[in-house]
N, C-alpha and C positions, 0 to 999 in steps of 0.2 A: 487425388492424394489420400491415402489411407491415416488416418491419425494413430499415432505413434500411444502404446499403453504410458497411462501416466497418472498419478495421483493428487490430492487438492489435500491442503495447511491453510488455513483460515486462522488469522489471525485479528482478534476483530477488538472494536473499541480501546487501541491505544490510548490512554489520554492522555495531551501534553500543555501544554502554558507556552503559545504560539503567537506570534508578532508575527500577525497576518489579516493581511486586506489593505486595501486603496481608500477606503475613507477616515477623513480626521481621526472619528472616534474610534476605529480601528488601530489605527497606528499610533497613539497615542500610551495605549494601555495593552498586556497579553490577553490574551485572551483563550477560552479553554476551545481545544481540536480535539478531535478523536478521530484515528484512524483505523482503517481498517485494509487488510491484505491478504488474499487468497494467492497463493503463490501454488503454480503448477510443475510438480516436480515429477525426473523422470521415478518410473517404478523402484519403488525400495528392494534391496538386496532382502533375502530371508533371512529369517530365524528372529529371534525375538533382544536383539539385542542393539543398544543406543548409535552403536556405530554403523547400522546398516539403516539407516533413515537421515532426512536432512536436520542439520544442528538447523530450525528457527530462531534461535535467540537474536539474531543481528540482527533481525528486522524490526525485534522493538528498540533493541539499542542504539541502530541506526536511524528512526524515525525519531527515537528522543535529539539523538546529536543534530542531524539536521533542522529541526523548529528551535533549539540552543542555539546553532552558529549566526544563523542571518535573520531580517524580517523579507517574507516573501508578500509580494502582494497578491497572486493569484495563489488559489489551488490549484488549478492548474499545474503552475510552476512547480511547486510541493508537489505534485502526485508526479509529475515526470523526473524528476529528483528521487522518487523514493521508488518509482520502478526503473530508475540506473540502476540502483543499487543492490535491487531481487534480482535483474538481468545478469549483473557482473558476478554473481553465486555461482557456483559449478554447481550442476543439474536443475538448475530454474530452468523450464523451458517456457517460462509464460507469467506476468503475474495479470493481477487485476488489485487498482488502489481506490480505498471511496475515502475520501477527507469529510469532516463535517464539524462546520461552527453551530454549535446549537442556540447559540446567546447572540447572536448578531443582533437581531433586532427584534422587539418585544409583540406576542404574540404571532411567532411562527418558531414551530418545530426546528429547523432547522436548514443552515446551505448547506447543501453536498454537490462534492464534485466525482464522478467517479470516470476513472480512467483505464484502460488494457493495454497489456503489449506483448504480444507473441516473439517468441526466438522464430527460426525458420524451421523447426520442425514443429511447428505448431504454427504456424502461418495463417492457415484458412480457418483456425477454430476459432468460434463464434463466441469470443471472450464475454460480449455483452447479459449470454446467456445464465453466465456463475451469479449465482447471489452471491455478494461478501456482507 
Protein backbone atom coordinates (compact mmCIF):
# COMPACT_ATOMS: atom_id res chain seq x y z
CA UNK A 1 0.00 0.00 0.00
CA UNK A 2 1.51 3.27 -1.10
CA UNK A 3 0.92 6.07 1.45
CA UNK A 4 -1.31 8.69 0.52
CA UNK A 5 0.52 12.67 0.34
CA UNK A 6 -0.33 14.17 3.60
CA UNK A 7 0.82 16.92 5.90
CA UNK A 8 1.53 17.21 10.04
CA UNK A 9 -0.12 20.21 12.63
CA UNK A 10 1.65 19.78 15.82
CA UNK A 11 -0.01 21.11 18.45
CA UNK A 12 1.96 20.84 21.41
CA UNK A 13 1.90 21.73 25.28
CA UNK A 14 -1.92 22.29 25.85
CA UNK A 15 -2.12 23.16 29.39
CA UNK A 16 -5.11 22.38 31.42
CA UNK A 17 -6.33 21.94 35.16
CA UNK A 18 -7.29 18.18 34.87
CA UNK A 19 -9.00 15.76 37.47
CA UNK A 20 -7.11 12.94 36.55
CA UNK A 21 -5.61 9.53 37.92
CA UNK A 22 -6.52 6.61 40.17
CA UNK A 23 -4.76 7.69 43.42
CA UNK A 24 -6.34 9.44 46.44
CA UNK A 25 -3.89 12.43 45.96
CA UNK A 26 -4.86 12.46 42.49
CA UNK A 27 -8.41 12.61 42.61
CA UNK A 28 -8.67 14.75 45.36
CA UNK A 29 -7.29 17.97 43.84
CA UNK A 30 -6.69 19.12 39.50
CA UNK A 31 -4.05 18.86 38.67
CA UNK A 32 -1.98 20.46 35.76
CA UNK A 33 -1.96 18.22 32.09
CA UNK A 34 -0.38 19.28 29.05
CA UNK A 35 -1.10 17.91 26.00
CA UNK A 36 0.01 17.47 22.98
CA UNK A 37 -1.34 16.54 19.23
CA UNK A 38 0.07 16.05 15.89
CA UNK A 39 -2.70 15.60 13.72
CA UNK A 40 -2.28 14.17 10.02
CA UNK A 41 -4.04 15.87 7.45
CA UNK A 42 -4.87 15.28 4.02
CA UNK A 43 -2.61 17.71 1.52
CA UNK A 44 -3.74 21.53 1.74
CA UNK A 45 -5.47 22.87 -1.25
CA UNK A 46 -3.05 25.92 -2.65
CA UNK A 47 -2.60 29.25 -2.62
CA UNK A 48 -1.90 31.14 0.40
CA UNK A 49 -5.07 31.55 1.97
CA UNK A 50 -6.96 30.50 5.62
CA UNK A 51 -9.57 28.57 3.87
CA UNK A 52 -7.47 26.08 2.11
CA UNK A 53 -5.77 24.44 5.24
CA UNK A 54 -7.39 22.68 8.30
CA UNK A 55 -9.07 25.26 11.06
CA UNK A 56 -6.74 23.54 14.25
CA UNK A 57 -8.49 25.47 16.84
CA UNK A 58 -10.96 22.58 18.06
CA UNK A 59 -8.34 20.64 19.28
CA UNK A 60 -7.37 23.03 21.88
CA UNK A 61 -10.86 23.89 22.57
CA UNK A 62 -11.89 20.39 22.53
CA UNK A 63 -9.08 19.16 24.92
CA UNK A 64 -9.90 22.12 27.25
CA UNK A 65 -13.87 20.94 27.16
CA UNK A 66 -13.10 17.53 27.64
CA UNK A 67 -10.50 17.58 31.02
CA UNK A 68 -13.79 20.37 32.19
CA UNK A 69 -16.62 17.83 31.62
CA UNK A 70 -15.42 14.66 33.78
CA UNK A 71 -12.54 13.20 36.01
CA UNK A 72 -10.72 10.42 33.89
CA UNK A 73 -8.66 8.14 35.69
CA UNK A 74 -6.32 6.93 33.01
CA UNK A 75 -4.64 8.73 30.21
CA UNK A 76 -5.18 6.38 28.43
CA UNK A 77 -8.96 7.08 28.52
CA UNK A 78 -8.00 11.01 27.77
CA UNK A 79 -5.90 10.29 24.87
CA UNK A 80 -8.50 7.98 23.20
CA UNK A 81 -11.20 10.71 23.87
CA UNK A 82 -9.19 13.29 22.41
CA UNK A 83 -8.26 11.13 19.08
CA UNK A 84 -12.35 10.59 18.70
CA UNK A 85 -12.32 13.84 18.36
CA UNK A 86 -9.23 14.60 15.54
CA UNK A 87 -10.69 11.28 13.80
CA UNK A 88 -14.35 12.73 13.68
CA UNK A 89 -12.71 16.15 11.73
CA UNK A 90 -12.98 15.99 8.05
CA UNK A 91 -9.52 15.48 6.47
CA UNK A 92 -7.83 14.12 9.80
CA UNK A 93 -6.38 11.12 8.32
CA UNK A 94 -4.47 10.14 11.47
CA UNK A 95 -3.53 11.75 14.72
CA UNK A 96 -1.04 10.93 17.26
CA UNK A 97 -1.86 12.32 21.30
CA UNK A 98 0.98 12.47 24.26
CA UNK A 99 -0.82 13.57 27.79
CA UNK A 100 1.63 14.46 30.43
CA UNK A 101 1.27 15.06 34.30
CA UNK A 102 4.52 16.57 35.14
CA UNK A 103 3.72 17.17 39.19
CA UNK A 104 2.58 13.54 39.94
CA UNK A 105 5.10 12.71 42.04
CA UNK A 106 8.11 14.66 43.52
CA UNK A 107 11.38 14.15 41.74
CA UNK A 108 10.34 12.85 38.30
CA UNK A 109 10.05 14.79 35.23
CA UNK A 110 7.07 13.53 34.34
CA UNK A 111 4.02 10.60 33.23
CA UNK A 112 3.18 10.44 29.74
CA UNK A 113 1.07 8.50 27.90
CA UNK A 114 1.28 8.61 24.30
CA UNK A 115 -1.09 7.21 21.87
CA UNK A 116 -1.87 6.90 17.58
CA UNK A 117 -4.63 6.20 15.42
CA UNK A 118 -4.77 5.93 11.70
CA UNK A 119 -8.14 6.38 9.57
CA UNK A 120 -7.72 3.49 6.75
CA UNK A 121 -5.94 5.47 4.48
CA UNK A 122 -3.17 5.74 6.60
CA UNK A 123 -3.40 2.35 8.14
CA UNK A 124 0.04 0.88 7.86
CA UNK A 125 1.85 4.18 8.89
CA UNK A 126 4.03 3.82 11.41
CA UNK A 127 2.38 6.60 13.83
CA UNK A 128 4.97 5.64 16.61
CA UNK A 129 7.49 7.28 14.42
CA UNK A 130 6.11 11.17 14.71
CA UNK A 131 7.57 13.18 17.47
CA UNK A 132 4.65 15.30 19.07
Amino acid sequence: MTTPPFYLIRISGIEASASIGIHGFEQGARQKLLVSVVLLLDQPRTGDEIANVADYDFVREGVLGLVSERHFNLQETLCGAILDLCLGRKGVLGAVVQTDKPDVYPGVAGVACRIGRMGPRLADFPWWTIEV
